[in-house]
C-alpha positions as CSV (number, residue, x, y, z in Angstrom):
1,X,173.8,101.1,153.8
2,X,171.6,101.1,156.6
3,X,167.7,100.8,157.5
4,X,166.5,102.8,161.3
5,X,163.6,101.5,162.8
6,X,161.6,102.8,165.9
7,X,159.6,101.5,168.4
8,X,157.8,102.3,171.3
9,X,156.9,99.8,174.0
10,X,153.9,101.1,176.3
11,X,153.3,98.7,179.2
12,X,149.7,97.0,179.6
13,X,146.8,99.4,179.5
14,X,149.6,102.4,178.8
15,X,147.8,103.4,175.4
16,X,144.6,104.2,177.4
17,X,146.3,106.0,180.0
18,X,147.7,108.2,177.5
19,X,144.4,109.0,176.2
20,X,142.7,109.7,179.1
21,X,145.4,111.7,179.9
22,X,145.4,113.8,176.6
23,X,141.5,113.8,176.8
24,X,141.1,115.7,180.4
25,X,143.9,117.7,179.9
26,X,145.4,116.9,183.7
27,X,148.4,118.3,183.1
28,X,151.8,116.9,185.2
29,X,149.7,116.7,188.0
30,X,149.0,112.4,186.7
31,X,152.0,110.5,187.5
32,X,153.0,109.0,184.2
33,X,154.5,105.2,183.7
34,X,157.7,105.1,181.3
35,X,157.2,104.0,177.6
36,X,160.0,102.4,176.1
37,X,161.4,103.4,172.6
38,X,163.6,101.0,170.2
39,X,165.8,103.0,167.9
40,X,167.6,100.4,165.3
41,X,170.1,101.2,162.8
42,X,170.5,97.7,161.3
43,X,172.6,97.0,158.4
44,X,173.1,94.3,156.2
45,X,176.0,91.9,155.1
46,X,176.3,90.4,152.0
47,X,173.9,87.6,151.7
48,X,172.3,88.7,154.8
49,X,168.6,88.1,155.2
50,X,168.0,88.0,151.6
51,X,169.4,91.3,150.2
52,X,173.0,90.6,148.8
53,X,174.2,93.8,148.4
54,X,174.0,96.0,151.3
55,X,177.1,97.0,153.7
56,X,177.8,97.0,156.9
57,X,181.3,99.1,156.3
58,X,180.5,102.1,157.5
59,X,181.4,102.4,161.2
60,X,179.6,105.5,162.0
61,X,176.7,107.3,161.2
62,X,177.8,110.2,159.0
63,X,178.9,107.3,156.5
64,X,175.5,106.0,156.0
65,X,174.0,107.1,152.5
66,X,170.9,106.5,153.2
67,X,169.0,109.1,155.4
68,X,167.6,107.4,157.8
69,X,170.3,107.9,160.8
70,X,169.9,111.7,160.0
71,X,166.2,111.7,160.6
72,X,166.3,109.0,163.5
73,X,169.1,111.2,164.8
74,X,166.4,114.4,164.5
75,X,163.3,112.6,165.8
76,X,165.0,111.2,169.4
77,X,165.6,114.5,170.8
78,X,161.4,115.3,169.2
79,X,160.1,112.3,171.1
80,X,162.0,112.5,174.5
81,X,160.7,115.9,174.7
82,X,157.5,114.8,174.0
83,X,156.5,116.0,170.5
84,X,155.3,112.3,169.5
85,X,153.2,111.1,173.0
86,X,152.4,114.0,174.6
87,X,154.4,116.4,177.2
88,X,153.6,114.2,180.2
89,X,155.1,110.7,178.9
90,X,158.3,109.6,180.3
91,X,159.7,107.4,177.7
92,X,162.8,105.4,177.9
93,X,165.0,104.9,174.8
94,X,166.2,101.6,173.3
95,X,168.6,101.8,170.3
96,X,169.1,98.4,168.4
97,X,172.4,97.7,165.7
98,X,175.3,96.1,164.9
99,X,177.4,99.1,165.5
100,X,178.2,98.8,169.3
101,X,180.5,101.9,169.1
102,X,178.1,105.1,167.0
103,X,175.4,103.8,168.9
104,X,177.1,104.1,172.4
105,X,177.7,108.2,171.1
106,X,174.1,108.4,170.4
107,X,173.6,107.6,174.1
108,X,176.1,109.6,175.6
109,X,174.2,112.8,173.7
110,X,171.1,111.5,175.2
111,X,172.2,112.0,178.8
112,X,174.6,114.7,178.3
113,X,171.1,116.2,176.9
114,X,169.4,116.0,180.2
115,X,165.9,115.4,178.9
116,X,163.4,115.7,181.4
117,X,161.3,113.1,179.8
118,X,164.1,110.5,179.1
119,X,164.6,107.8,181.4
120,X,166.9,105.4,180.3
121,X,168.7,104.5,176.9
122,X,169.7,101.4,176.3
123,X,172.1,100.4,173.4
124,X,171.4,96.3,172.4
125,X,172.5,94.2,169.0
126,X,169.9,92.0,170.5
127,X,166.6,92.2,167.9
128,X,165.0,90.3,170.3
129,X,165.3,92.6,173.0
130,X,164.6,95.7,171.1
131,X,161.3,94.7,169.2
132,X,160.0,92.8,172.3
133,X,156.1,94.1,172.9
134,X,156.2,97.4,171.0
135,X,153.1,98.7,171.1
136,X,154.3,101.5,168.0
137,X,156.6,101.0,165.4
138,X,158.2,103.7,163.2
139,X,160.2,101.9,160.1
140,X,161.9,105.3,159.1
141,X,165.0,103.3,156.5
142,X,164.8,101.3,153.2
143,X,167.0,101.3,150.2
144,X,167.3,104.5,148.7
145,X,166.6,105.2,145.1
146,X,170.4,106.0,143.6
147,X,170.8,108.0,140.3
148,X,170.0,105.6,136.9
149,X,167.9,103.1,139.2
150,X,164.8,101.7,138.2
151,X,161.7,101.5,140.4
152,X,161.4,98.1,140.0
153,X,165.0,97.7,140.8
154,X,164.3,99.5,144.0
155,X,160.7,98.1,145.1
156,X,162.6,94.8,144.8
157,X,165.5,95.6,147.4
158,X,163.0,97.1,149.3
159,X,160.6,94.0,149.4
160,X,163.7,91.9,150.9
161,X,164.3,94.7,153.6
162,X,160.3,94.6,155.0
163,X,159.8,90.9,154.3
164,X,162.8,91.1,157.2
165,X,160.8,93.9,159.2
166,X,157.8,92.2,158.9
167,X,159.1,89.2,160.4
168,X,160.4,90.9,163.4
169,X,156.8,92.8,163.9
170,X,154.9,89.4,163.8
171,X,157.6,87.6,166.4
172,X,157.9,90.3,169.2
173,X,155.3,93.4,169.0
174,X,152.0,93.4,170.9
175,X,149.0,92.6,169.1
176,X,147.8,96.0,168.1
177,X,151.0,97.5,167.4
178,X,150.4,100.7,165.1
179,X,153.2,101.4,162.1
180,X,154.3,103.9,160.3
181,X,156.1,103.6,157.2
182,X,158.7,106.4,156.4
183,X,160.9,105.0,153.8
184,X,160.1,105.1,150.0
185,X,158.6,104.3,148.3
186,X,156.6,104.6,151.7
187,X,153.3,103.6,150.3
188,X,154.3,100.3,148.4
189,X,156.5,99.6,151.1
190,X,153.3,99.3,153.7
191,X,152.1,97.0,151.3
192,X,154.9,94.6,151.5
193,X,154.6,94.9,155.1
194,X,151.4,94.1,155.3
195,X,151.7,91.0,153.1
196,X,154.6,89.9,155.2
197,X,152.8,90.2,158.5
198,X,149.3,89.1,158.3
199,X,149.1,89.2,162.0
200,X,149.4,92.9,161.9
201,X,145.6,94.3,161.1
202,X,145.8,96.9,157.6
203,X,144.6,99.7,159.9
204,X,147.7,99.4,162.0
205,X,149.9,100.1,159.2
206,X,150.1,103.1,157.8
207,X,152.7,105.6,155.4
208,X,154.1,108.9,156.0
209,X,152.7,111.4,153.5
210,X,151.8,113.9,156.6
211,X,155.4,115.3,155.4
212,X,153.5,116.8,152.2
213,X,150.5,117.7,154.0
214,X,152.6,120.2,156.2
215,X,153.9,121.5,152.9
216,X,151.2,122.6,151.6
217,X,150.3,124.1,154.6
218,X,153.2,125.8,154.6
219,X,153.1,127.1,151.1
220,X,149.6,128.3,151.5
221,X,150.5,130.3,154.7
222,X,153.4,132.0,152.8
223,X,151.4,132.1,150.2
224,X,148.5,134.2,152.1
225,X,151.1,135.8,154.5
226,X,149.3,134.4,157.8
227,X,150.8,131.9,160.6
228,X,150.7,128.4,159.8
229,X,148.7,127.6,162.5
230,X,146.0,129.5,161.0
231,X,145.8,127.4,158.6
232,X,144.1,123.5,158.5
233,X,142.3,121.0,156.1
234,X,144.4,120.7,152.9
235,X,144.6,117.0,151.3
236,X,147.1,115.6,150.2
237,X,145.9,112.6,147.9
238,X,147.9,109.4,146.6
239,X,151.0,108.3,146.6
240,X,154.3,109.8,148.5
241,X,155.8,110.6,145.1
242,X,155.4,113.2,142.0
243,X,152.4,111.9,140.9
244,X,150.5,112.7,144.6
245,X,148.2,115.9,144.3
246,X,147.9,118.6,147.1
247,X,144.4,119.8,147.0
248,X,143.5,123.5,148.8
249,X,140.1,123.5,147.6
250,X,139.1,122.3,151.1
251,X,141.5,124.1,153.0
252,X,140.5,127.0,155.5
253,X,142.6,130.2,157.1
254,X,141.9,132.2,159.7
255,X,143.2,135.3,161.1
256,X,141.4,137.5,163.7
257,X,137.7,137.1,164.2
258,X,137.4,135.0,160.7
259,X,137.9,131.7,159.1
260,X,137.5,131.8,155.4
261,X,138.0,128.9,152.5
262,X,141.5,129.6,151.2
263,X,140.4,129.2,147.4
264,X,138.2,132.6,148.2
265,X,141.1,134.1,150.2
266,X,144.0,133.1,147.3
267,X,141.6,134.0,144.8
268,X,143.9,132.4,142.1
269,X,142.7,129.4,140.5
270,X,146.3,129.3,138.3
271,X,148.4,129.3,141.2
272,X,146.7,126.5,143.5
273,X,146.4,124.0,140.4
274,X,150.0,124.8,139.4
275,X,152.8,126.6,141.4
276,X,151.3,125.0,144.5
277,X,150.8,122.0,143.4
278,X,154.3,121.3,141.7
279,X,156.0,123.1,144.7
280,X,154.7,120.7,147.4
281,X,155.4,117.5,144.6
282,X,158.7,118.6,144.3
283,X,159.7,120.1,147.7
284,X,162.2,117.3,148.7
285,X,164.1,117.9,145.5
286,X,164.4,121.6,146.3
287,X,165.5,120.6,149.5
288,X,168.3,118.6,148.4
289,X,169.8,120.7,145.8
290,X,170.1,123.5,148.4
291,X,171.5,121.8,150.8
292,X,172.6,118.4,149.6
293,X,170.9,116.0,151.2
294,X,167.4,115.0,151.9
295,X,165.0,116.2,154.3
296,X,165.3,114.8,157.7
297,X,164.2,117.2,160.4
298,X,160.9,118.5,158.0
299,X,160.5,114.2,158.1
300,X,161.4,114.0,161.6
301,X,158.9,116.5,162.3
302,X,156.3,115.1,160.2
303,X,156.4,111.5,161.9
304,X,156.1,112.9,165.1
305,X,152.8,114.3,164.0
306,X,151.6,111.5,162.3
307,X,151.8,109.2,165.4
308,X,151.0,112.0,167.8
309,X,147.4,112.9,166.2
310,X,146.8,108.9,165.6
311,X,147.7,107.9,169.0
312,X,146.1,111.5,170.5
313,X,143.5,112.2,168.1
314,X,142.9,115.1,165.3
315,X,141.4,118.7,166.7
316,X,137.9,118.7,166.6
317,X,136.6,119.8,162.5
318,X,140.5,119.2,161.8
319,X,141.5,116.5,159.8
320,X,145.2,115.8,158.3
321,X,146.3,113.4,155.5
322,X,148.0,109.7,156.1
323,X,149.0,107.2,154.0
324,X,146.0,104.2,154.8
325,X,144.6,101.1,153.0
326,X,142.0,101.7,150.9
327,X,138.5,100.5,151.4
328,X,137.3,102.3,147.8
329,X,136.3,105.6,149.1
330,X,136.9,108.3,146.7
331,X,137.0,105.7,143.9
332,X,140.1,104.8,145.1
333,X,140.8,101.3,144.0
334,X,141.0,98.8,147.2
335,X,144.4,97.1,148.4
336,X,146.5,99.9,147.8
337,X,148.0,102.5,150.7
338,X,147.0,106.0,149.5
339,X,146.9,109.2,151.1
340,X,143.4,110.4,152.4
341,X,142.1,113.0,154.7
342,X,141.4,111.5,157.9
343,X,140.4,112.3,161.3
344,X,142.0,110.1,164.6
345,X,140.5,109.6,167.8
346,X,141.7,107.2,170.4
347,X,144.5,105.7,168.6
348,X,142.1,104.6,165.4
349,X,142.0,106.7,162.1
350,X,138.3,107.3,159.5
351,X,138.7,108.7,156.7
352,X,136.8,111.6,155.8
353,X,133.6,111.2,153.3
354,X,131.8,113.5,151.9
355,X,134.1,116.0,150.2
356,X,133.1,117.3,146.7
357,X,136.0,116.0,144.0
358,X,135.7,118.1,140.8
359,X,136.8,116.7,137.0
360,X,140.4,118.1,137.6
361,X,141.5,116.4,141.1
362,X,139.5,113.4,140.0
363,X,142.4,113.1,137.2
364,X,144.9,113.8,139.4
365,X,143.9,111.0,142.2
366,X,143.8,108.3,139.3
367,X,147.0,108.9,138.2
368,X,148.2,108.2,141.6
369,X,145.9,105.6,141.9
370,X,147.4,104.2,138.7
371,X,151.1,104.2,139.8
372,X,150.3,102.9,142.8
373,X,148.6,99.5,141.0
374,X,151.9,99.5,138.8
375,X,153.9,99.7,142.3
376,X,151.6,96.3,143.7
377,X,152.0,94.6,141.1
378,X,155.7,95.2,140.4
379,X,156.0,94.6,144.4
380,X,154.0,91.0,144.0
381,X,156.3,89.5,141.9
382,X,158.9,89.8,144.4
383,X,156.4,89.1,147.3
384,X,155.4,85.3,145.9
385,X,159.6,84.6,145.1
């Protein structure tokens, strides 16, 4: 069993220059200064950091059940070519774990790769080294949910994993470092990390449910037979789990010279409050029964967008949905992470007010609402042990 983690150190005033940089639009014509990356695959021994029952026997990376080296196997290649920070940063690449040998593969790829926008990769078992002033953190492992488990059984292994994480964060990241939490259950998960690192402010830390929002995008452009592209403003409310709900009632699609509310183009009330909604709940589960294992590019993908429209900013009248702490809009209760609409602009996230909620997607949002307070309060009791 394994957990990935991975970070990006920028060096002082970095984050800014990346913004201005995305903001005029210069091009390669701006010499760019390296941001360094920490890749970690970091397992755990038997009475190891407080979690007694993970294993570092596997000596390489197809061995791992969890899928976390799978999607931090996908997402390197993403980010050196600059799908996470933009075309123009040079980033250099530092992998952290225990397993000298799998990660010294991973680096040979790298160069026999011949990214343009790779540097360096360096290959540590030193956390110190690797989490030193990372200015982004992506925490893409956890304990994965096996077959007869219960959730409380796995929010608790979970707990002992980011009480570790958090730990590291609080140490050796900058100040402002920005999170994203990719494992599941992603949402509760942020709030463990938040409890655990205090020094971390809640608006840094945030969950991956961008994954679902380009689901629905995608269903809604198959549905409507236009390019995905065409297509923007879908919600994707609650939790990362069954009980979130995928709203299109906002959602636009354009094609030609026009841009019309996809409600009035699908013209099916049925369909978006059912098919659509249970297909983008339970795409991961297709995705594993056809082809046997979880999602990890379509997550690789996803993270890369999360960071790159926080850290870039959202197209103007575009927003996207993240995983956030709630401040009670909506009616959402506070204290919880759950998925809003939200726009980003220079590297801070709002989230959007204003949108009209009828009596059906009220429902659905309190039932997420309402596992997510389950989740807390299951999490708590292994937060204050």
């Amino acid at each position: 069993m394994a957990y990935l983690v991975l970070f990006v150190r920028a060096i002082p005033s970095q984050v800014d220059q990346i913004h201005r940089r995305h903001t005029r639009n210069e091009g390669r014509s701006e010499s760019s200064s390296s941001c360094y990356l920490t890749l970690s695959f970091r397992g755990w021994r038997a009475g190891a950091r407080g979690c007694s029952e993970m294993s570092r026997s596997g000596s390489s990376l197809s061995r791992f059940s969890s899928p976390a080296p799978r999607i931090g196997y996908a997402i390197v290649p993403m980010i050196a070519r600059g799908l996470m920070l933009g075309p123009d940063q040079p980033v250099v690449l530092h992998m952290l774990a225990p397993m000298a040998d799998a990660l010294n593969g991973v680096r040979m790829e790298l160069v026999d790769a011949a990214l343009p926008l790779l540097r360096g990769v360096v290959a540590t078992t030193d956390e110190a080294e690797a989490f030193q002033g990372v200015n982004f953190a992506v925490l893409i492992g956890g304990w994965p949910r096996k077959e007869g488990m219960e959730r409380k059984d796995l929010i608790a292994k979970n707990v002992a994993i980011y009480r570790s994480q958090a730990s590291a964060l609080q140490q050796h990241a900058a100040p402002n470092c920005k999170v994203l939490v990719v494992a599941n259950p992603a949402n509760t998960n942020a709030l463990v990390l938040k409890e655990f690192a205090p020094a971390v402010a809640a608006r840094n830390i945030t969950c991956l449910t961008r994954l679902d929002h380009n689901r629905a995008l995608g269903q809604i452009a198959e549905k409507l037979g236009v390019h995905v592209g065409d297509v923007r403003n879908a919600v994707v409310w609650g939790n990362h789990s069954s009980t979130q709900f995928p709203d299109a009632s906002h959602a636009t699609a354009r094609a030609e010279q026009w841009e019309k509310p996809v409600r009035e183009l699908v013209a099916d009330e049925k369909w978006l409050r059912e098919e659509f909604v249970v297909t983008v709940q339970q795409r991961g589960a297709a995705v594993i029964k056809a082809r046997k294992q979880s999602s990890s590019l379509s997550a690789a993908s996803a993270a890369c967008d999360h960071m790159r429209d926080w850290i870039l900013g959202t197209p103007k009248g575009t927003w996207v949905s993240m995983g956030v702490y709630s401040d009670g809009s909506y009616g959402v209760p506070e204290g919880i992470f759950y998925s809003f609409p939200v726009t980003c602009e220079k590297g801070e996230w709002s989230i959007v007010q204003g949108l009209q909620v009828d009596d059906f997607a009220r429902s659905k949002m309190e039932l997420s609402a309402d596992e997510l307070d389950e989740e807390r309060s299951m999490a708590y009791e292994f937060v204050s042990t």
